[in-house]
C-alpha positions in Angstrom: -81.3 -40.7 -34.8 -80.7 -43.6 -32.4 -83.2 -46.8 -32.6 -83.3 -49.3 -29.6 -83.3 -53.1 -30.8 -84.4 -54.8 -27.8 -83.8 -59.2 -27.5 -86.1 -61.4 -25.7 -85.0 -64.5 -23.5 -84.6 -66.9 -26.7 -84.3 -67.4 -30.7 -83.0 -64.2 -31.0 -79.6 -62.5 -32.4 -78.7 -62.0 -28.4 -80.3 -63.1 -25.3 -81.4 -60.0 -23.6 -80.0 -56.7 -23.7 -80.2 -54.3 -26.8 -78.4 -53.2 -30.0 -78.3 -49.6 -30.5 -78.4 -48.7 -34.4 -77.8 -45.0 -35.6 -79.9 -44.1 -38.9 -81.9 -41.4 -40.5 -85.2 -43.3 -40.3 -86.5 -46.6 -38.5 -87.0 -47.6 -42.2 -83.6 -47.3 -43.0 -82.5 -48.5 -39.1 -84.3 -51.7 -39.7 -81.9 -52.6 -43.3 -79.1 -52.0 -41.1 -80.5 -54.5 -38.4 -81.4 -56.8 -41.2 -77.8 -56.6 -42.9 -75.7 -57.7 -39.5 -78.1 -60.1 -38.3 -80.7 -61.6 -40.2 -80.0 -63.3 -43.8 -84.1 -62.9 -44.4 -86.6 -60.6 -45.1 -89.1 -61.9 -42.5 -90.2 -60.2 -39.5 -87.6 -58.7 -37.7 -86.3 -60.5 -35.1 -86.1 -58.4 -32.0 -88.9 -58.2 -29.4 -89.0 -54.3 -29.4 -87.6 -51.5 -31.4 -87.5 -47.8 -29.6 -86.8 -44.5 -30.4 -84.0 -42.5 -28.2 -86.5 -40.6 -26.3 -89.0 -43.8 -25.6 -86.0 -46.0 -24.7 -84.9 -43.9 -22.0 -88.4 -44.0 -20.1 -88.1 -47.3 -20.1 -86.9 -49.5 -16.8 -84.3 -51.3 -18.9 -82.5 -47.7 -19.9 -82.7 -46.4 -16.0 -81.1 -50.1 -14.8 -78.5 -51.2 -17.7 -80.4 -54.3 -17.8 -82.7 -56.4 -19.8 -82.7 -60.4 -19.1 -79.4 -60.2 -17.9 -77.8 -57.8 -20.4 -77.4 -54.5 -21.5 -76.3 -52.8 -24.5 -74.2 -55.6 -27.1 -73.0 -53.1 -30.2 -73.7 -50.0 -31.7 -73.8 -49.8 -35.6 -74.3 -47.0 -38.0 -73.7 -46.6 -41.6 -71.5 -44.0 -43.2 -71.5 -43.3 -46.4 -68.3 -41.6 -47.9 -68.5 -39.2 -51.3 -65.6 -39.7 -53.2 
């Protein structure tokens, strides 16, 4: 599943735009937002987080554009069985 990690204007891992992080739960999307940007275990520091299908109602989605910016990254985590 893809979450939507949307940034505000200021004090934020980006100004604007999104990060787009591909996990099997927001749970588990949220530890992965946590492990590339934020050393703490407060709040998490985004302004919004969506799911695939409510991201792409959204005016940002349908304009590339969110204070300026559009999408910075896309992380996932794989996991390899040796």
């Amino acid at each position: 599943m893809k979450f939507y990690f949307t940034f505000g204007s200021e004090n934020q891992p980006f100004k604007g735009g999104w990060v787009i992080i591909n996990a099997d739960s927001r749970e588990q999307a949220c530890m992965l937002f946590r492990a590339a940007f934020q050393l703490d275990d407060e709040m998490i520091n985004c302004c919004n987080i969506f799911g695939e299908k409510e991201f792409k109602r959204t005016k940002m989605y349908r304009e590339n554009d969110n204070f300026g910016s559009a999408c910075h990254c896309e992380l996932s985590l794989k996991i390899e069985k040796k």
